[in-house]
C-alpha positions as CSV (number, residue, x, y, z in Angstrom):
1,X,14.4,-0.5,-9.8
2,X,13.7,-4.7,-8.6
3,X,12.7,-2.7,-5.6
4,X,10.2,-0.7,-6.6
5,X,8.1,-3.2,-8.9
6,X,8.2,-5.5,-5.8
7,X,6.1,-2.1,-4.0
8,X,4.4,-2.2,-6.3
9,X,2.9,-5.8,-6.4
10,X,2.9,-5.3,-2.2
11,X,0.7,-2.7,-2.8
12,X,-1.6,-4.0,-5.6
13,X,-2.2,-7.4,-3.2
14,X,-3.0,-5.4,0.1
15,X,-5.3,-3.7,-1.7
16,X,-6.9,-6.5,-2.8
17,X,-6.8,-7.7,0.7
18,X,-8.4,-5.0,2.2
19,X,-11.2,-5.4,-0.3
20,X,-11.8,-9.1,0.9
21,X,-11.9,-7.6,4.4
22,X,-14.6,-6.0,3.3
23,X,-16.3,-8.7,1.6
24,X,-15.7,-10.9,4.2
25,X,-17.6,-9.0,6.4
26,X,-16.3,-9.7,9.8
27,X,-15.3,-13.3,8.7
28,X,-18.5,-14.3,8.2
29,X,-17.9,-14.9,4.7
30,X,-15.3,-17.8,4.4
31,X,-14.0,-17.6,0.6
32,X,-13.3,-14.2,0.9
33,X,-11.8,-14.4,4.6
34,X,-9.4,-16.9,3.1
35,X,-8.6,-15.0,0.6
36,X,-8.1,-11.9,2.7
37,X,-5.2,-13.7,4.0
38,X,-3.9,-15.3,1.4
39,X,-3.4,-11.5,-0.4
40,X,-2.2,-10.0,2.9
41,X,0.3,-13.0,3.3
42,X,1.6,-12.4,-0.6
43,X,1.5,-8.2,0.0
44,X,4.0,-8.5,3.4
45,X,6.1,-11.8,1.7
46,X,6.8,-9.0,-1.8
47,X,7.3,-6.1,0.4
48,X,10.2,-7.7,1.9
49,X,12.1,-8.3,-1.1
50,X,11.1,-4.8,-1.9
51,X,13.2,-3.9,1.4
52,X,16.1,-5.1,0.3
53,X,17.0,-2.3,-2.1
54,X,14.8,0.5,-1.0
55,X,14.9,2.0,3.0
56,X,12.1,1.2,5.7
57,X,11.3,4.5,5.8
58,X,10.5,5.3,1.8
59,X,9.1,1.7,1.7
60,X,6.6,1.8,4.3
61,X,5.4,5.5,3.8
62,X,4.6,4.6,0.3
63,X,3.3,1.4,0.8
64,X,1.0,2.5,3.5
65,X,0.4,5.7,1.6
66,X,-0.7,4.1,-1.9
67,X,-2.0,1.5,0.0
68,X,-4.3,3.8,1.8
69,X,-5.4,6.3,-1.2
70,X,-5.8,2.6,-3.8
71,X,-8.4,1.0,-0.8
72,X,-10.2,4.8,-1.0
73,X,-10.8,4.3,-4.5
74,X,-11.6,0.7,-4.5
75,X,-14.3,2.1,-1.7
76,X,-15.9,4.7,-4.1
77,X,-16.0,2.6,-7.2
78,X,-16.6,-0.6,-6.2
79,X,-18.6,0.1,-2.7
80,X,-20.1,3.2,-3.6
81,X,-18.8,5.2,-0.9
82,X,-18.8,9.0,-0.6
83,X,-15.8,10.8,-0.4
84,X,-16.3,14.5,1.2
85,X,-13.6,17.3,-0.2
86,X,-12.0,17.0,3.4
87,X,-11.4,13.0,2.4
88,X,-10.0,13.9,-0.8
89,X,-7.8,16.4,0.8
90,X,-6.3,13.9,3.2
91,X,-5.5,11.9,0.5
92,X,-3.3,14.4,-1.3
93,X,-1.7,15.1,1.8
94,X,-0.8,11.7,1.8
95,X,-0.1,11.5,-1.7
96,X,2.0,14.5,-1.5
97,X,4.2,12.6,1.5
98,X,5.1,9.9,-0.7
99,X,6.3,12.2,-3.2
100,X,8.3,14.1,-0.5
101,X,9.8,10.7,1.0
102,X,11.0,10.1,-2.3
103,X,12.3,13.5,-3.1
104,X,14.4,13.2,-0.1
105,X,15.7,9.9,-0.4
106,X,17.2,11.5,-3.7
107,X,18.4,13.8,-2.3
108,X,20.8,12.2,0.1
109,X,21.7,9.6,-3.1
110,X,21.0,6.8,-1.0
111,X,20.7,3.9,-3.9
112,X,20.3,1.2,-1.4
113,X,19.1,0.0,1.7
114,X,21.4,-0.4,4.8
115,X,21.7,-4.2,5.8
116,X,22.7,-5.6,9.1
């Protein structure tokens, strides 16, 4: 369970990293620029503790799934983006991924990840 709150908190911070990226506007901004990759330093430095008890494979696909669908709706509330039903529909798929990943991982009663 230590695992998943530590996705969690990966997630939250690389979100908020890749709304400083688009703040910073191509680094031309330097507070946000530094703070870019301060949040992207804290998101891959939690996600590794995170690894410890859950696989790559679960981790990353939700991290990068979450990830993707949390910086979609930081763009539409906070940037005023569009997003067009085919958008929204990627986004499930995505969503629906995760959930599979998970279902899976269940599945095989895999409770911890591998080490080497």
């Amino acid at each position: 369970m230590r695992g998943y709150l530590y996705l969690f908190l990966s997630i939250i911070f690389e979100v908020i990293a890749t709304t400083f990226l688009k703040l910073s506007e191509g680094f031309t901004f330097l507070i946000p620029s530094i703070l870019l990759i301060l949040f992207y330093g804290l998101s891959f430095a939690v996600f590794v503790f995170s690894l410890k008890t859950i696989s790559l494979s679960v981790g990353y696909s939700v991290w990068a799934g979450l990830g993707t669908a949390g910086a979609a709706l930081v763009g539409l509330f906070m940037f005023n983006e569009l997003m067009s039903g085919l958008n929204v529909a990627g986004l499930v798929i995505i969503i629906a991924g995760v959930v599979i990943m998970n279902m899976n991982r269940k599945e095989q009663g895999e409770g911890r990840a591998h080490s080497t």
